[in-house]
C-alpha positions in Angstrom: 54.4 16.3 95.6 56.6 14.8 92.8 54.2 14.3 89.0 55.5 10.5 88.9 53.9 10.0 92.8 50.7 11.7 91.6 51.0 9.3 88.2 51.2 6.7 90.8 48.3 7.7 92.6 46.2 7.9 88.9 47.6 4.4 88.3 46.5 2.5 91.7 42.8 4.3 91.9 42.5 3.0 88.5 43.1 -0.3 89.2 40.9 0.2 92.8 38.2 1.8 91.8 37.6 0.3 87.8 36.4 -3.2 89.1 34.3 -1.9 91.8 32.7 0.8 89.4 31.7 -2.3 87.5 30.4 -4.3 89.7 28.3 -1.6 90.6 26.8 -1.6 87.6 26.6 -5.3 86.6 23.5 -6.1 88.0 21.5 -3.2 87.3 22.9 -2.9 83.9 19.3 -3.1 82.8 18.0 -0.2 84.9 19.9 2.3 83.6 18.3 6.4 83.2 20.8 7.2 81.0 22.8 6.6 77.8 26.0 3.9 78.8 28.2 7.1 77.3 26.2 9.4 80.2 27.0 6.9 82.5 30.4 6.5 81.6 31.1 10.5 81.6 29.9 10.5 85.1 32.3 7.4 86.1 35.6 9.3 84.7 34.4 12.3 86.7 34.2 10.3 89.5 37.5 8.7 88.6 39.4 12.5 88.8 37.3 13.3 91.8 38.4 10.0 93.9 42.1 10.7 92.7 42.5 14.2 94.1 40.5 12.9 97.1 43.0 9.9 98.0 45.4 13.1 97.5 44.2 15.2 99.8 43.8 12.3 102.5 47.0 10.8 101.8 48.1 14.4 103.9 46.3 13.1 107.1 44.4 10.3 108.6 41.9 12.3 110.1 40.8 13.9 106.7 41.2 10.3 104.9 38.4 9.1 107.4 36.1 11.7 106.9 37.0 11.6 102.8 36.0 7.8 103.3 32.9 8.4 104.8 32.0 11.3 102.2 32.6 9.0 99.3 29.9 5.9 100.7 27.5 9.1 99.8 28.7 10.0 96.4 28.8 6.5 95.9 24.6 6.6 97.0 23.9 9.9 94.9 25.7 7.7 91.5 23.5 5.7 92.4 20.5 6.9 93.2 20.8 9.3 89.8 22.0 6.7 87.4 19.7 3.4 88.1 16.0 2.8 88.0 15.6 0.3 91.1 14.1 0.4 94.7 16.5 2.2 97.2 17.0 -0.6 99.4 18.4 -3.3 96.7 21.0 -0.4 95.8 21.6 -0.5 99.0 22.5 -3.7 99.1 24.6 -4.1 96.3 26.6 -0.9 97.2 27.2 -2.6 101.1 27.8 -5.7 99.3 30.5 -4.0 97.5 31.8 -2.2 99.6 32.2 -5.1 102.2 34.4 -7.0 99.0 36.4 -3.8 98.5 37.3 -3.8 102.3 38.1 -7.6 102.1 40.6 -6.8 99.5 42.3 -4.2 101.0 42.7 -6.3 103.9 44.2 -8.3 102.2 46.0 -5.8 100.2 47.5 -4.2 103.2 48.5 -7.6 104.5 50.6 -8.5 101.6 51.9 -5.1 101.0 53.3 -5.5 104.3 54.4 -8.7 103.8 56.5 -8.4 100.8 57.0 -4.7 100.3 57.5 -3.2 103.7 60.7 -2.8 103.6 60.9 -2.0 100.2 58.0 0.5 100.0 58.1 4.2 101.0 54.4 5.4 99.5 51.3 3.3 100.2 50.2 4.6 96.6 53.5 2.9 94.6 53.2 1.3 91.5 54.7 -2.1 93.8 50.9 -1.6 95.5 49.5 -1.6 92.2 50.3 -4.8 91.7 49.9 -6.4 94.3 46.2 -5.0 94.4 45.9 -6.2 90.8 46.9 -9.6 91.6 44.2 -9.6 94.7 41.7 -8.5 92.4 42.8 -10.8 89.7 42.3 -13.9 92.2 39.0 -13.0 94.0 36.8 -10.7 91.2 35.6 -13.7 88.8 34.0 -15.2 92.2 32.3 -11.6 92.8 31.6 -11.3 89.7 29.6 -14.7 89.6 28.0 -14.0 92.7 26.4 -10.6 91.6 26.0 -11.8 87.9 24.3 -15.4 88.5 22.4 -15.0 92.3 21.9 -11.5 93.0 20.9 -10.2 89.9 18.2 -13.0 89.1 16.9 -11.9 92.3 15.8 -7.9 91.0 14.2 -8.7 88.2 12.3 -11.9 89.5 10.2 -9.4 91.4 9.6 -12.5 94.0 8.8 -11.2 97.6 9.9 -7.7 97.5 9.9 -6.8 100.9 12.7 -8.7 101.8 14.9 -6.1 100.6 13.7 -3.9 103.2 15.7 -5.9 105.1 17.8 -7.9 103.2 20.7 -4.6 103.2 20.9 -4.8 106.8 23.2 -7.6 106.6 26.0 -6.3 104.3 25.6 -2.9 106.3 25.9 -4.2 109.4 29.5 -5.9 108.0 30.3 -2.2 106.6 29.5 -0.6 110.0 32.1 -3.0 111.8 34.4 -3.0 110.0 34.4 1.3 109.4 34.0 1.4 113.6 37.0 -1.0 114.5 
């Protein structure tokens, strides 16, 4: 594997997985066990471990599903180590994200297609970059919004609490879908 094609790969998880990370944190900004500089160490680690995993299943669908699946768990663990809130309202907002993050890369793929088939030659080019930038450009300040102003109010209003017992089986139920079809 050519260093500018790995450089590539560096450049679009970047621009993937940056605005996620932070809307993962966003709302539970507040609830935090460690130091933001903790927190951000364990991001970049992340960041290098999700690059050599889109690597590695770049080689072969089968191991880019089961990479997939493995990363919804890191994703939990982050979680589950870094924030002081109930499991079930992570859970939420983790689905929640998720569900976005598939929404865009159907998208994504669609206009990748679209305008760079014919063109393109790596599904990890710097073309996919920015397309996915312009994607992310166009639908993060209405995520954003959503988690910031609605969701967030919700955590620390401490009204009804057992909803979110339930409450995650809606966004997981979109994630389950969408990772079976």
């Amino acid at each position: 594997m050519q260093i500018t094609y790995i450089l590539e790969f560096f450049v679009y998880v970047f621009v993937d997985f940056i605005p996620n990370m932070m809307l993962a944190i966003i709302p539970f900004r507040n609830y935090l066990r460690f130091s933001k500089r903790t927190v951000f160490l364990m991001v970049a680690v992340l960041y290098i471990m999700l690059v050599f995993s889109r690597i590695l299943g770049s080689q072969s669908l089968k191991a880019a599903t089961v990479l997939s699946v493995v990363w919804i768990f890191i994703y939990m663990v982050f979680y589950g180590i870094n924030f002081r809130i109930e499991l079930t309202k992570l859970l939420f907002v983790l689905l929640t994200i998720l569900n976005y993050g598939s929404f865009i890369v159907i998208v994504y793929s669609y206009l990748t297609y679209y305008f760079l088939s014919p063109t393109i030659d790596k599904p990890y080019s710097i073309q996919s970059s920015g397309i996915l930038s312009i994607v992310l450009i166009i639908s993060y300040p209405v995520i954003v919004l959503l988690l910031e102003k609605k969701i967030r109010p919700l955590f620390s209003s401490g009204i009804n609490n057992r909803m979110w017992k339930y409450l995650w089986l809606v966004p997981a139920t979109f994630c389950l879908s969408y990772y079976y079809n």
